[in-house]
N, C-alpha and C positions, 0 to 999 in steps of 0.2 A: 366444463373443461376439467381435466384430472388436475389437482393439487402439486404443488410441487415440492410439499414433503411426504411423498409417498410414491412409490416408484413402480411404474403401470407396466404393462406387459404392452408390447406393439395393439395398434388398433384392431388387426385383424387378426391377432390369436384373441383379444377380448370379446371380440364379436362370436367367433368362431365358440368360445366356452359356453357363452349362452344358448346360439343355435345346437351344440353338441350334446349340450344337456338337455332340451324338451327330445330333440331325435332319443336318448336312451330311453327317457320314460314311455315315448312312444312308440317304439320298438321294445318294450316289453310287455305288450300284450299285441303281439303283431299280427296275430290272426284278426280277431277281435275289433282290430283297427283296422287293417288292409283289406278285409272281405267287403266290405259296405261299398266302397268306392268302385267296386266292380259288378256287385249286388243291384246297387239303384239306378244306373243307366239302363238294366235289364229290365227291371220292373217296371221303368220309365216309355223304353221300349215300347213293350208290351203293354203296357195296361193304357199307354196315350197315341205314342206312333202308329202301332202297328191297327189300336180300336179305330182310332178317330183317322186312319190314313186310308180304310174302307172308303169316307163318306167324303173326305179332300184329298186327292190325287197328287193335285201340284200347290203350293203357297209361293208367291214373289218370284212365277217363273220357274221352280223347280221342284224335283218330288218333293211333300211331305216330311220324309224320314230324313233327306237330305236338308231340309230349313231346320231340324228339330238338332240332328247330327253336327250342324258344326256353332249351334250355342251352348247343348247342351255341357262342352270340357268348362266354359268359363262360368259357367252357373253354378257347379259342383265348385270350380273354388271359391266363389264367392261365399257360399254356404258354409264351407268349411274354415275358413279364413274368419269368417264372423264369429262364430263358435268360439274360435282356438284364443281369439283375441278379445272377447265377451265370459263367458263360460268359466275359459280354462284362465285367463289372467287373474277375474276377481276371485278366484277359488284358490291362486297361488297368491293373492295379492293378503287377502282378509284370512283365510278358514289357516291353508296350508302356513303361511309365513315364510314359504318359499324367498321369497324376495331379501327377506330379511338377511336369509343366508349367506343367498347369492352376493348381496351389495361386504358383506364382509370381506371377501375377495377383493384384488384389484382391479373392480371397475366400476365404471360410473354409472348412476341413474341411465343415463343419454346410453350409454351400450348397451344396459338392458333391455330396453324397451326399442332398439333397433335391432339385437339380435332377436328380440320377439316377432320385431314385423319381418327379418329374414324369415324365420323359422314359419312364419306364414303363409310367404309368398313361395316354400318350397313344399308346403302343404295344400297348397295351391297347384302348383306343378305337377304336382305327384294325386293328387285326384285327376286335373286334369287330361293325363296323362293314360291314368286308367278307363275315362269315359272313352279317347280316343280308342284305347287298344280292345274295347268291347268295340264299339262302333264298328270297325274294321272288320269286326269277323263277322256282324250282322251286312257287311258290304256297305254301309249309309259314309263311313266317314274317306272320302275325295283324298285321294295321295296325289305326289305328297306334300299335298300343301295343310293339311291336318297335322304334318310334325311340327307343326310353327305354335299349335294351340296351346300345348304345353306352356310352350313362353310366353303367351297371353295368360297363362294360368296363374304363370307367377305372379306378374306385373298387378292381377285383377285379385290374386291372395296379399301381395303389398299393401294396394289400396282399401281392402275393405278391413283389412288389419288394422291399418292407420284409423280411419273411420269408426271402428269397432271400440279401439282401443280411447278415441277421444268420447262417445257413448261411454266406454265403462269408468272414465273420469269423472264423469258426474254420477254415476250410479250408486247409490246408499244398501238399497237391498236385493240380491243375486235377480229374485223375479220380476225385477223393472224391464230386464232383460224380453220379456216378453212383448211388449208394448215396441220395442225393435225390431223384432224378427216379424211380430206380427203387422206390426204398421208400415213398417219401412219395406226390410226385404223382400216379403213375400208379396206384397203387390206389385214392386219393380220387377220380380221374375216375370208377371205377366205382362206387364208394360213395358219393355224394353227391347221388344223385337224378337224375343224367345220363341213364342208359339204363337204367334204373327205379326208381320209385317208393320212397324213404324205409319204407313199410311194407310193401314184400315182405320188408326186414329180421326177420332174427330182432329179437324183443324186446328178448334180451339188446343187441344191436348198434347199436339205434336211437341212445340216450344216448352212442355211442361215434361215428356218424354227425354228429351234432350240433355234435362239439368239432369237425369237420372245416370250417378254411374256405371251401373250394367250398361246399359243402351250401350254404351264406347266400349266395352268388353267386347260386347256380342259381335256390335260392328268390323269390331278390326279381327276379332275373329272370325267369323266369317267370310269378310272380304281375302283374308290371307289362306282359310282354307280352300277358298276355289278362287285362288288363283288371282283374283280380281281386286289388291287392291291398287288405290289411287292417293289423289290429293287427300283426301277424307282422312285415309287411314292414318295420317301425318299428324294431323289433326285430333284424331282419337286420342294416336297417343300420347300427344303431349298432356291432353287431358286428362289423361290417367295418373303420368306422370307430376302435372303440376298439383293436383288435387291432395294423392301422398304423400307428395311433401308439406304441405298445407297443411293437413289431417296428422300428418306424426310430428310436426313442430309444436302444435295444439296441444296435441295429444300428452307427449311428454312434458312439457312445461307445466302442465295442470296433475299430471302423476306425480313429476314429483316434487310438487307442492303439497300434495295430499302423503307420501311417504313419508318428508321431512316431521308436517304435523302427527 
C-alpha cells in the first residue's frame, strides 16, 4: 500500500505510466518487433499446416488448418508473454536498473509489476491478434467467432506473465531462463491440445494435461472460435483467471523482497 507521507497519483494513471512506458520502448523499433508476430504464423503455416495437412485431412472432426487455426493466437501469446516477463524484466530488473528508476516516481513495487502483467497481457493481444489477421487471409481462421481470441490472448499473456514473472523471482543467472522455456513451455505447446487433440493422450496423461495452463487457453479458445462454447468454457476461465491471480500475488511478494534487499 502507498505510504501516507507521499502523495500517489490515482491508481490508474500509475498503472497506466508503467504499461505507457514498455509500449514506448517497444514501439521504437517497431518494425523489428511487429514483423515476427505476423512472420511466424506463416512459417508455421507452411512448414507444419499446410506439410503435415497433406497426410491428416481432418483432427477432432475438423480440417487440419482449422484445429491448428484457432490455437495457434493463444500459443503466440504465451510465448510472447513468457519472454517479456522472463527476458525482458530480469534484464530491467539486474543489467538495465530500470526499476530503480521507475520506483523513484510515485509508485509502488505492487503497480509495477501489475503494470508489467498489463503490458503483457496487451502483448498477448496484439500477437494474438496478428496470428488471427494472417489466419484469415489463408481462409483457416472461422469468423466471427476468431475475434474473441484476441481476448483470450490477453487473458493467456496475463497468466504466463504472472507465472513467468514468479520463475524470474527465483532466477540468479539470465540463462536459468532456459531450463523454462525448455522444460516447461515447449513441451506444454505439444501437450495441450495445439497439434492434437487432449484424447489421442494416453489415459494415464490426460489428468496431467489438465494441470497445464495452455490446455485452458487453447480450450476456451477454440471453443469460442467455432462458436461452440459451453459449461467448460466457464470453467477454463476461471482457471485462467484464478491461477494469475495466484502467480502475480506470488510473484510480487517475492520481487519485492528481492528489490528491497
Amino acid at each position: 500500500m502507498p505510504s501516507n507521507d507521499r502523495c500517489y497519483p490515482p491508481l490508474g494513471r500509475r498503472l497506466h505510466s508503467v504499461w505507457y512506458r514498455h509500449m514506448r520502448v517497444y514501439t521504437r523499433n517497431l518494425v523489428s518487433n511487429g514483423l515476427p508476430p505476423f512472420l511466424e504464423p506463416v512459417i508455421f503455416l507452411v512448414g507444419i499446416g499446410v506439410g503435415l495437412g497433406k497426410y491428416i485431412t481432418s483432427m477432432d472432426g475438423m480440417p487440419y488448418l482449422l484445429f491448428l487455426a484457432t490455437a495457434l493466437p493463444v500459443t503466440s501469446s504465451m510465448f510472447t508473454a513468457a519472454y517479456e516477463c522472463t527476458f525482458g524484466t530480469f534484464i530491467r530488473l539486474e543489467f538495465e536498473k530500470a526499476y530503480d528508476g521507475m520506483l523513484a516516481a510515485p509508485i509502488t513495487v505492487r503497480d509495477l509489476f501489475v503494470g508489467e502483467l498489463l503490458w503483457a497481457g496487451t502483448k498477448g493481444l496484439f500477437f494474438a491478434a496478428c496470428v488471427v489477421a494472417v489466419m484469415a487471409c489463408f481462409g483457416t481462421a472461422p469468423m466471427p467467432g476468431s475475434l474473441l481470441s484476441p481476448v483470450v490472448g490477453f487473458l493467456t499473456g496475463m497468466m504466463f506473465g504472472a507465472l513467468s514473472l514468479l520463475v524470474t523471482s527465483f532466477v540468479k543467472n539470465i540463462n536459468h531462463f532456459n531450463f523454462y522455456f525448455t522444460g516447461f513451455l515447449s513441451p506444454m505447446f505439444f501437450f495441450s491440445g495445439t497439434v492434437f487433440p487432449l484424447g489421442s493422450l494416453p489415459a494415464s496423461l490426460r489428468p496431467v494435461a489438465e494441470l497445464f495452463p495452455l490446455t485452458h487457453s487453447v480450450r476456451l479458445a477454440r471453443s469460442l472460435a467455432l462458436g461452440q462454447p459451453g459449461p467448460g468454457a466457464l470453467l477454463d476461465l476461471l482457471f485462467l483467471v484464478t491461477l494469475t491471480a495466484i502467480a502475480a500475488q506470488l510473484a510480487i511478494e517475492r520481487l519485492r523482497r528481492r528489490m528491497v534487499l
